[in-house]
MIDOSE-1310 file (N, C-alpha, C; in nm, 2 decimals, decimal comma, always signed):
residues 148
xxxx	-1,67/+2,29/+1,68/-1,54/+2,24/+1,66/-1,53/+2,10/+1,71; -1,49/+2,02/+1,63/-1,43/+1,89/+1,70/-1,35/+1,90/+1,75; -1,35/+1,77/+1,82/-1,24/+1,69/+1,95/-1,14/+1,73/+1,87; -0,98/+1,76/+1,89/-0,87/+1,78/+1,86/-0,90/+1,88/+1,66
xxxx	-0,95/+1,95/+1,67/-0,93/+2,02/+1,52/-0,87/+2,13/+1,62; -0,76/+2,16/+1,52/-0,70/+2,27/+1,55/-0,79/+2,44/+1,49; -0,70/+2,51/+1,59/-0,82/+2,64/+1,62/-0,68/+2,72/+1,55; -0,58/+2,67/+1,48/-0,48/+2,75/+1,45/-0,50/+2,77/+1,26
xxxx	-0,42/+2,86/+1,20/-0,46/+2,88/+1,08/-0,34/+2,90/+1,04; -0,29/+2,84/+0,90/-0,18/+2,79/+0,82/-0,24/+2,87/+0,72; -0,11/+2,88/+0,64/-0,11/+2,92/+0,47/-0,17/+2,74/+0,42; -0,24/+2,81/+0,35/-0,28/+2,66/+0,25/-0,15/+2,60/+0,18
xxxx	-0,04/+2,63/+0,18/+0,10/+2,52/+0,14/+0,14/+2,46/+0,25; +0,08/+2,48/+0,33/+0,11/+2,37/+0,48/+0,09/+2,26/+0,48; +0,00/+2,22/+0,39/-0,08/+2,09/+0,36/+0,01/+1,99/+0,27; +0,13/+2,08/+0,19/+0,19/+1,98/+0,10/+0,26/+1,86/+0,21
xxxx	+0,25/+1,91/+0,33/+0,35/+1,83/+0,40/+0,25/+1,64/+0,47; +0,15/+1,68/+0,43/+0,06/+1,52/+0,43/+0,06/+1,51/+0,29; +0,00/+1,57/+0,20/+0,07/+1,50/+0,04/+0,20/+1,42/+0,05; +0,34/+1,48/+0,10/+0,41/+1,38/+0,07/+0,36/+1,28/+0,19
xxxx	+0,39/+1,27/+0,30/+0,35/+1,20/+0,38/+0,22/+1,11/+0,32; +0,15/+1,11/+0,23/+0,06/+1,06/+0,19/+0,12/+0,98/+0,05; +0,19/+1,03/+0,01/+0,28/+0,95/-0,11/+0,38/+0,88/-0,06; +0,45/+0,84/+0,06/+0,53/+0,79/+0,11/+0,44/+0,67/+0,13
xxxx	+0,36/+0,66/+0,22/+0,28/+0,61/+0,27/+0,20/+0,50/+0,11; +0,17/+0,57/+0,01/+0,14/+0,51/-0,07/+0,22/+0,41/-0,15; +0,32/+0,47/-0,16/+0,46/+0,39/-0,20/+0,49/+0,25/-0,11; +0,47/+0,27/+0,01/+0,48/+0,16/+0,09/+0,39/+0,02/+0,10
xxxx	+0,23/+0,10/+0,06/+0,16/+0,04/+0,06/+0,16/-0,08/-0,08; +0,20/-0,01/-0,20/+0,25/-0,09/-0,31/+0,34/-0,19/-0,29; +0,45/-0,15/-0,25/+0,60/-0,23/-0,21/+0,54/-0,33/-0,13; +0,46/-0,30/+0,00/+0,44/-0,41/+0,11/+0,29/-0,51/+0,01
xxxx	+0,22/-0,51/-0,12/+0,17/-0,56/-0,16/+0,02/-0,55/-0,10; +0,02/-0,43/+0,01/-0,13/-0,41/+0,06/-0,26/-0,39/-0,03; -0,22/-0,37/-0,16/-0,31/-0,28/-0,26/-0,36/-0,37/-0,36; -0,28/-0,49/-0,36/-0,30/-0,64/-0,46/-0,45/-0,69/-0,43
xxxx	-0,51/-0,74/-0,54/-0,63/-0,75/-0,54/-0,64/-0,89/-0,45; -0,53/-0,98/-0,55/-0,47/-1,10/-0,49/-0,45/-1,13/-0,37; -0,35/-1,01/-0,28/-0,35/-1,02/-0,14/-0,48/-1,08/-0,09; -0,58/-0,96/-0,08/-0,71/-0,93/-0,04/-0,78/-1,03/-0,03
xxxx	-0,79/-1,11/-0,19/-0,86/-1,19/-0,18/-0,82/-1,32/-0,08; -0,66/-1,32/-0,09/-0,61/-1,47/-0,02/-0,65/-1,44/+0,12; -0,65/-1,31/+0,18/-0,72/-1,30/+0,32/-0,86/-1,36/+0,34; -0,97/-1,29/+0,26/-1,08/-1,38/+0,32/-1,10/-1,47/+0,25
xxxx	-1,02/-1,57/+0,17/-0,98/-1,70/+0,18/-0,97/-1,80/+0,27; -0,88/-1,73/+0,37/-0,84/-1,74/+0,46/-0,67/-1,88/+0,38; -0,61/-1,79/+0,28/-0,51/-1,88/+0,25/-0,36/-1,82/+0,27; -0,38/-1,74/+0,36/-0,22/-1,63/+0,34/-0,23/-1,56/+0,45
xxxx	-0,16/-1,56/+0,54/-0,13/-1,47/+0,63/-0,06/-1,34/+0,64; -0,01/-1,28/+0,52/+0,09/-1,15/+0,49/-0,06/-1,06/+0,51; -0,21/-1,05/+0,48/-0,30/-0,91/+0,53/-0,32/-0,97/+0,69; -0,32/-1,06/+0,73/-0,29/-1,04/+0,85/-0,15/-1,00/+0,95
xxxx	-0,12/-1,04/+0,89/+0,06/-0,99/+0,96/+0,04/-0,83/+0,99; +0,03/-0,76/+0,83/+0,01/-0,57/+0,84/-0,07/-0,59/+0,91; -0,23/-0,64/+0,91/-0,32/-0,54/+1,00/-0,28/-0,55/+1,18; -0,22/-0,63/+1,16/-0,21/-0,70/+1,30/-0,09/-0,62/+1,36
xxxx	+0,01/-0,57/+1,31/+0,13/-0,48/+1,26/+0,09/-0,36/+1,33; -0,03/-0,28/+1,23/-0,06/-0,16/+1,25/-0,18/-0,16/+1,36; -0,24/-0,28/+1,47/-0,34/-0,26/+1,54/-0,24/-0,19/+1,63; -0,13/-0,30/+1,69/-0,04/-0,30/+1,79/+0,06/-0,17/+1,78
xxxx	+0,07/-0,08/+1,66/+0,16/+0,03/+1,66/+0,07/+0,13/+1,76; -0,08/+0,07/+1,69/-0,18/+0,20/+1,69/-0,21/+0,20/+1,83; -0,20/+0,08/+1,92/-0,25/+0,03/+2,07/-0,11/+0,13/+2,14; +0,02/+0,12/+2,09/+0,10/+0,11/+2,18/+0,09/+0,33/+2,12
xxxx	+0,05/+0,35/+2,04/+0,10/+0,51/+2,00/-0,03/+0,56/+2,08; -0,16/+0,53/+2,05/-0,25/+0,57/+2,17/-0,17/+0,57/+2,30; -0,18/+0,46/+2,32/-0,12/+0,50/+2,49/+0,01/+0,54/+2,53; +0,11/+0,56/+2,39/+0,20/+0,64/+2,48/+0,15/+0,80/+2,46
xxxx	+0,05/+0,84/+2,36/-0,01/+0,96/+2,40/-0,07/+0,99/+2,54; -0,16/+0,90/+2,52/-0,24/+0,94/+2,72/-0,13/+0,93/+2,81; -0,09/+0,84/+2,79/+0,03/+0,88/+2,98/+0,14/+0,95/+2,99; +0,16/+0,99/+2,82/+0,27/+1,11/+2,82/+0,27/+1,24/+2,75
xxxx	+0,11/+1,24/+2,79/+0,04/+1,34/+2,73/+0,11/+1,41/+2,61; +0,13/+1,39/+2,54/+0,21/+1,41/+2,41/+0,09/+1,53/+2,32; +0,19/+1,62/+2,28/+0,13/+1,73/+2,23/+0,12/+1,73/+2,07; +0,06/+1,81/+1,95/+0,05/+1,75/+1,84/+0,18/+1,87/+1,77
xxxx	+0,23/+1,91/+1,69/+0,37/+1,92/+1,64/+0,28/+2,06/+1,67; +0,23/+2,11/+1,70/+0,18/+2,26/+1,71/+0,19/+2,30/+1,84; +0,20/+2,23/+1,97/+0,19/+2,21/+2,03/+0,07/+2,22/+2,15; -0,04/+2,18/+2,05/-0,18/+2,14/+2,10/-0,22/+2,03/+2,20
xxxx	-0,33/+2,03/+2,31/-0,34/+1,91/+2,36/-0,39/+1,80/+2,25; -0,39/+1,64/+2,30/-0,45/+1,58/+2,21/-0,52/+1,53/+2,32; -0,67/+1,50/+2,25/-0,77/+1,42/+2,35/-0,78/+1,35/+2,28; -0,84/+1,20/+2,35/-0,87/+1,08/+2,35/-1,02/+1,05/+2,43
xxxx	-1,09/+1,05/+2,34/-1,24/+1,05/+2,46/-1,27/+0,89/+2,41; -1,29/+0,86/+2,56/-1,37/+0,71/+2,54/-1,48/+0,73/+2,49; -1,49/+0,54/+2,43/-1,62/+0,55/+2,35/-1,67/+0,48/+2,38; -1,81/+0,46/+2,36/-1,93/+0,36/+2,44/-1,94/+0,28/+2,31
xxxx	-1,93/+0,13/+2,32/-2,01/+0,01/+2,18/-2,17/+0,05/+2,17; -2,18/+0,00/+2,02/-2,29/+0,04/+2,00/-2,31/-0,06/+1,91; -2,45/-0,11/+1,92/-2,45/-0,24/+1,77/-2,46/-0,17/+1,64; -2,45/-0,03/+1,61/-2,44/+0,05/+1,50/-2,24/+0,04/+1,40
xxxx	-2,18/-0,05/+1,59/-2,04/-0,07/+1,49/-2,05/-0,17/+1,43; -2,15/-0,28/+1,47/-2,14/-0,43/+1,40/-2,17/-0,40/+1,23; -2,25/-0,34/+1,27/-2,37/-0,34/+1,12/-2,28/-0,27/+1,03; -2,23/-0,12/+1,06/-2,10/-0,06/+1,01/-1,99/-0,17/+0,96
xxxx	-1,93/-0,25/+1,03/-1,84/-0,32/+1,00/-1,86/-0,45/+0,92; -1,99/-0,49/+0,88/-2,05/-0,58/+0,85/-2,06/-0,51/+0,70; -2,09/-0,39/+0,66/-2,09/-0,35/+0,52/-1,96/-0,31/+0,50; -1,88/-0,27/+0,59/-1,73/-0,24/+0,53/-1,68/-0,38/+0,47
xxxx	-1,68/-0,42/+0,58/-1,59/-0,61/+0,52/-1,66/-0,64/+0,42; -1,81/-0,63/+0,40/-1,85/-0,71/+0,25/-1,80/-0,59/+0,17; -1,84/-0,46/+0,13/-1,79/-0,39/+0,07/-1,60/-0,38/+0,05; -1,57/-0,45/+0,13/-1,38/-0,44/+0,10/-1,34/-0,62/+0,00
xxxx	-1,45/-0,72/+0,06/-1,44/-0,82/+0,00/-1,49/-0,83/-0,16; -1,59/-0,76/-0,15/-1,63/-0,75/-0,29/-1,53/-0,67/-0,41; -1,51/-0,60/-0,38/-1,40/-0,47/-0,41/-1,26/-0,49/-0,44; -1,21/-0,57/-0,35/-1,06/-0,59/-0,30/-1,01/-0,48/-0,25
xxxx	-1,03/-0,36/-0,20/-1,06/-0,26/-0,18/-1,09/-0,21/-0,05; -0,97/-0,16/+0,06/-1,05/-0,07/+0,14/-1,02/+0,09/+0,16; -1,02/+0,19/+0,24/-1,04/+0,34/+0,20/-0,89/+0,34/+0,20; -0,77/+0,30/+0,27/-0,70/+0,31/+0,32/-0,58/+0,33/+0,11
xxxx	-0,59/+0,22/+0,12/-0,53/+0,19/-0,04/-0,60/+0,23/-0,17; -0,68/+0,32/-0,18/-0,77/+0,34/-0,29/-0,68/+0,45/-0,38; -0,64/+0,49/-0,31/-0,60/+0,62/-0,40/-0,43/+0,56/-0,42; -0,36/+0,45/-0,38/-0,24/+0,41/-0,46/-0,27/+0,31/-0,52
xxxx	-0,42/+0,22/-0,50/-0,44/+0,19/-0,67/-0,48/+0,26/-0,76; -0,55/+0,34/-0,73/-0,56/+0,41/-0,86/-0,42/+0,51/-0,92; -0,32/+0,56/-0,85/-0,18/+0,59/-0,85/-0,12/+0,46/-0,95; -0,13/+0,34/-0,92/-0,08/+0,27/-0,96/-0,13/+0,22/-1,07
xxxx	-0,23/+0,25/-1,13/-0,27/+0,23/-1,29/-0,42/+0,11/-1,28; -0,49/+0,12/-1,15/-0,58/+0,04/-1,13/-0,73/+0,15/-1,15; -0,71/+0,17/-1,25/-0,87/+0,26/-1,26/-0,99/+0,27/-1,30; -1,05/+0,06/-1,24/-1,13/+0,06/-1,23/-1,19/+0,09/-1,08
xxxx	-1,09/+0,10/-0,97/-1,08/+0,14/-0,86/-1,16/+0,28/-0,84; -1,15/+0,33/-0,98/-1,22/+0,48/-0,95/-1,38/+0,45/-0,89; -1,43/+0,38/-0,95/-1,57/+0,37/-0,91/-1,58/+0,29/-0,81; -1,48/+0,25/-0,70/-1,49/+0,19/-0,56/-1,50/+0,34/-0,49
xxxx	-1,41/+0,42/-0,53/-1,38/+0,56/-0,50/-1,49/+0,62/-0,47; -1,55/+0,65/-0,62/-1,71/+0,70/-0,61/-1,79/+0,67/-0,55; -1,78/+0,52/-0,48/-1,87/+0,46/-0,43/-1,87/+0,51/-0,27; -1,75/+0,47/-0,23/-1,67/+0,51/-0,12/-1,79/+0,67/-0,05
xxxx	-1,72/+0,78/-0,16/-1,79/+0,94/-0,15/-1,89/+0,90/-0,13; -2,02/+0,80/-0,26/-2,17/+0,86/-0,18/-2,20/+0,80/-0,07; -2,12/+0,67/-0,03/-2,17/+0,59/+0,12/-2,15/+0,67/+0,22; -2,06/+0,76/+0,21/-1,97/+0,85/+0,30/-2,12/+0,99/+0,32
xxxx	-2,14/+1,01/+0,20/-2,27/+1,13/+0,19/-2,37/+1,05/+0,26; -2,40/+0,96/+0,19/-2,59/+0,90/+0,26/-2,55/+0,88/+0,43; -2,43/+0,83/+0,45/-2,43/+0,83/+0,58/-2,46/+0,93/+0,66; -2,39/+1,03/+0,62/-2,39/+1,18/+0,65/-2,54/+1,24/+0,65
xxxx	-2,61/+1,19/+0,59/-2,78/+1,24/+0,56/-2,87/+1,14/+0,68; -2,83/+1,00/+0,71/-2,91/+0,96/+0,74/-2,86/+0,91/+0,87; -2,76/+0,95/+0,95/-2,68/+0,95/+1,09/-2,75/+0,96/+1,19; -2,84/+1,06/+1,20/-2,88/+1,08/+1,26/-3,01/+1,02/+1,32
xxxx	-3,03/+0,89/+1,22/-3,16/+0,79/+1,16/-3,08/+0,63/+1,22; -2,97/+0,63/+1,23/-2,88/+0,53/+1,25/-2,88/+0,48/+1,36; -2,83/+0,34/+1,43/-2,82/+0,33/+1,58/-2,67/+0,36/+1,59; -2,66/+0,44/+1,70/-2,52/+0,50/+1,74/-2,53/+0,45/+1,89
C-alpha cells in the first residue's frame, strides 16, 4: 500500500464526485486560458507573464496547503491521517524535468490540461495523450534502471 491510499472501500459511484471536481476544474482551466496553445507558447517565449502568474498562483496555494496540513495535522474528508514524507533530490529530477519542459514545449501541452483540450475540441491533443500513457508505461518498466 502506498503512503496515504486509503485502506477504506466505496461503492464505485463514489468516484463521480472527482469527475465533477474534475470538470470544474477543467472549465476553469479553459476560462483562465491555461489550455491555449498560444498561452504556452508566449511562456517559453518568454513574452507574457499570465502562465507565470497561474503557476506561480498554484506553487504558493500548494506551499501554503502543504503546511497548513503538517502543523494542523488535517485529516482527509474520511477522516484518515495524511502523511507527508520528506524527499531526498536526486539528479533523476533534473533529467525528469528536462523531458517534461521539452515535451510540454513541443506539444503546448502539459498532463494537467490534456483532457480539457481535448474536451474542448483540440483532438490533435489525443496523441500528446497517447504519448503521455506510453512515457508513463516505459517509465514504469525501466524505474528501476533510472537514477532515483
Amino acid at each position: 500500500m502506498c503512503t496515504n491510499e486509503s485502506a477504506l472501500q466505496h461503492p464505485w459511484w463514489y468516484n463521480f464526485k472527482y469527475m465533477v471536481v474534475g470538470i470544474v476544474f477543467g472549465i476553469v482551466f479553459v476560462k483562465a486560458e491555461i489550455i491555449s496553445w498560444f498561452r504556452i507558447q508566449e511562456m517559453f517565449h518568454l513574452t507574457s507573464f499570465h502562465m507565470y502568474g497561474v503557476i506561480g498562483t498554484a506553487v504558493i496555494v500548494g506551499l501554503i496547503s502543504v503546511q497548513l496540513i503538517k502543523r494542523l495535522n488535517i485529516k482527509s474528508i474520511y477522516g484518515e491521517k495524511i502523511t507527508i514524507d520528506n524527499k531526498e533530490f536526486s539528479k533523476g529530477q533534473i533529467y525528469g524535468g528536462l523531458i517534461f519542459g521539452l515535451g510540454w514545449a513541443i506539444t503546448g501541452a502539459c498532463p494537467g490540461p490534456l483532457f480539457a483540450q481535448i474536451g474542448n475540441g483540440f483532438g490533435v491533443i489525443s496523441i500528446t495523450l497517447l504519448s503521455a500513457i506510453a512515457g508513463t508505461w516505459v517509465y514504469g518498466k525501466l524505474r528501476e534502471k533510472l537514477p532515483h
